[in-house]
C-alpha positions in Angstrom: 6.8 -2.7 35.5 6.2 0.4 34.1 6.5 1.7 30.8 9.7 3.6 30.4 9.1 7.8 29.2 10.8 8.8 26.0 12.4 11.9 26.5 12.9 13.5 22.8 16.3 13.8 21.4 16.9 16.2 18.9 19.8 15.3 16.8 22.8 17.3 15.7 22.5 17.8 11.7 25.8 15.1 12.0 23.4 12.4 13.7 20.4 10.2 11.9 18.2 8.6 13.6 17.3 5.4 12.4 14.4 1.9 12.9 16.5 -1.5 13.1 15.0 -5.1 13.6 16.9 -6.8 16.3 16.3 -10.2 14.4 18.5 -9.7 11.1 19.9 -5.8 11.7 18.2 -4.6 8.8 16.6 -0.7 8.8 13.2 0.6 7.8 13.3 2.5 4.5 12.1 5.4 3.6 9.0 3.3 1.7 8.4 1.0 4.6 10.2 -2.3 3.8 13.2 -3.5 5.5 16.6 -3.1 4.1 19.7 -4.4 5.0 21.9 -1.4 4.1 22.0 2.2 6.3 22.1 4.1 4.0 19.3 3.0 2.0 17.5 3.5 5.7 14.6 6.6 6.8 16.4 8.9 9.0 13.6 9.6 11.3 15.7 12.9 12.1 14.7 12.6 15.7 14.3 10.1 18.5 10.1 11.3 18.9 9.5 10.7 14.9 10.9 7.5 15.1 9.0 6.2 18.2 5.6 7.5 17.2 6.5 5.4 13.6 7.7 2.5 15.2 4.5 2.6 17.5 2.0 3.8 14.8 3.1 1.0 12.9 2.7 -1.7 15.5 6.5 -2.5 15.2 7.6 -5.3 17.9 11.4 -6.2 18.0 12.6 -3.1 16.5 15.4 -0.4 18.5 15.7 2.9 17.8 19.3 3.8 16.6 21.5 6.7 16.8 24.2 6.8 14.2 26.9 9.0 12.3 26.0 10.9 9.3 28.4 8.5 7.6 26.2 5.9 8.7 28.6 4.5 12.1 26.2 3.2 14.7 26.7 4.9 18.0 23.4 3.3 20.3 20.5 1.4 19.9 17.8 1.1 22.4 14.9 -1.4 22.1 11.6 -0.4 21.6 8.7 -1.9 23.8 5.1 -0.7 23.7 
């Protein structure tokens, strides 16, 4: 199967955009260790910065989240590479 394209979403000042580990939930911080509150979370600001992360940093199991600015999830996508 092919890989799927990620087509960039830039986010409303009102959105974040965020890592999540489909195992426990928790988000990536902004120093690179998981956290289990959003809003201690990196908001990767937009859908490209947080793919290229999640990819430069060899994540597996991780989705890429779209949330609230008061921190209500609205989507999560899984990540595959």
């Amino acid at each position: 199967m092919p890989a799927a394209t990620l087509v960039p979403v830039r986010m409303s000042p009102l959105m974040r955009v965020f890592l999540r580990r489909l195992e426990n939930g928790h988000f990536l911080n902004r120093v690179g260790t998981w956290t289990e509150g959003i809003s201690q979370a990196r908001d990767f600001e937009d859908s490209e910065n947080a793919y290229e992360a999640a990819r430069k940093l060899g994540l597996q199991g991780v989705e890429l989240v779209i949330a609230r600015e008061d921190g209500t999830v609205i989507s999560g996508s899984k990540l595959d590479f």
